[in-house]
C-alpha positions in Angstrom: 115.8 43.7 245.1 114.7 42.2 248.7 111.1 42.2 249.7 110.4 43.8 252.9 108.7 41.8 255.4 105.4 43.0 257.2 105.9 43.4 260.4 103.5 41.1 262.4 101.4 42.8 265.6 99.5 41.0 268.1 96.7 41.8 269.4 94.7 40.2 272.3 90.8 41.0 273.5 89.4 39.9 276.6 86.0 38.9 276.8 84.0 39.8 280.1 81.0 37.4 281.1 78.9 37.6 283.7 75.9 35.8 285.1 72.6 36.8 286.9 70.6 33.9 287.8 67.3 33.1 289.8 65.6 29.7 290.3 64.4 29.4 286.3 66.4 32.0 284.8 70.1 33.0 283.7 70.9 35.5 282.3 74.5 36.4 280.6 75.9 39.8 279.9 79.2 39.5 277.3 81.6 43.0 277.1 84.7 43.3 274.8 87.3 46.1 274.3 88.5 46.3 271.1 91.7 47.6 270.4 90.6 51.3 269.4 89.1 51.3 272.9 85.3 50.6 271.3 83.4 48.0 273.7 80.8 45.8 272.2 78.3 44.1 274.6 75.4 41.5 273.7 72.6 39.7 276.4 71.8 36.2 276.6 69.6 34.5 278.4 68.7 31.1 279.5 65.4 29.7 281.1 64.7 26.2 283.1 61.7 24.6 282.2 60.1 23.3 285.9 60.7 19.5 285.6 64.2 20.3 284.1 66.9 19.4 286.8 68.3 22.2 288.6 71.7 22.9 286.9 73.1 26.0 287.2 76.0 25.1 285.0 74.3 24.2 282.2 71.9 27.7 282.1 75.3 29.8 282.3 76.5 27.4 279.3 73.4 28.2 277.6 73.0 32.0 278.1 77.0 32.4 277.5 76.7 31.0 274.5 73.6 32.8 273.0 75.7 36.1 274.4 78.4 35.4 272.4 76.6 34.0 269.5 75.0 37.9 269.5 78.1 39.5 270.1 79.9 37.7 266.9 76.8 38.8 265.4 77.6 42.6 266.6 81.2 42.0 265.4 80.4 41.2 261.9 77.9 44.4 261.5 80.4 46.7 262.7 83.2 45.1 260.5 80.7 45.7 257.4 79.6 48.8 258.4 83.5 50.2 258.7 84.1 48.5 255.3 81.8 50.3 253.8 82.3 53.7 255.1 86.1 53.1 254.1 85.7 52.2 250.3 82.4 54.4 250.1 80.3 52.0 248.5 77.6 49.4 250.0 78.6 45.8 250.4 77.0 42.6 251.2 76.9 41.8 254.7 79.4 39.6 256.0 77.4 36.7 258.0 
């Protein structure tokens, strides 16, 4: 008897980020489409402190980050939420 292998599918997402910003303040907006055409988006925001250096760089870096740090976050929920609905029973959350 041969086994029968799995055929393997890949699947890509794109992240979207995009930036705001004003003299003290960055903010970040993060978007993904799933591949069942769901879209997740998450916020994240930066601030400058008034003696900081003005580096725009580093606020996107900052507020990026935090955006996607949400948007993981987001990820997880809907993957435990869609676990449970399928088996019909409450889990523990995946974090």
């Amino acid at each position: 008897m041969t086994a029968t292998a799995t055929p393997r599918v890949t699947v890509g997402w794109h992240i979207d980020l995009e930036f705001e910003e004003d003299s003290h303040r960055t903010r970040a907006a993060a978007l993904v489409r799933l591949s069942d055409g769901t879209e997740v988006r998450a916020h994240g925001y930066a601030s400058r402190h008034p003696s900081d250096e003005d580096q725009q760089r580093v606020g996107e870096e900052i507020a990026g980050a935090r955006a996607l740090n949400e948007l993981a976050m987001k990820l997880l929920t809907k993957a435990h939420e869609e676990i449970d609905e399928a088996s019909g029973r409450t889990s523990y959350p995946l974090t």
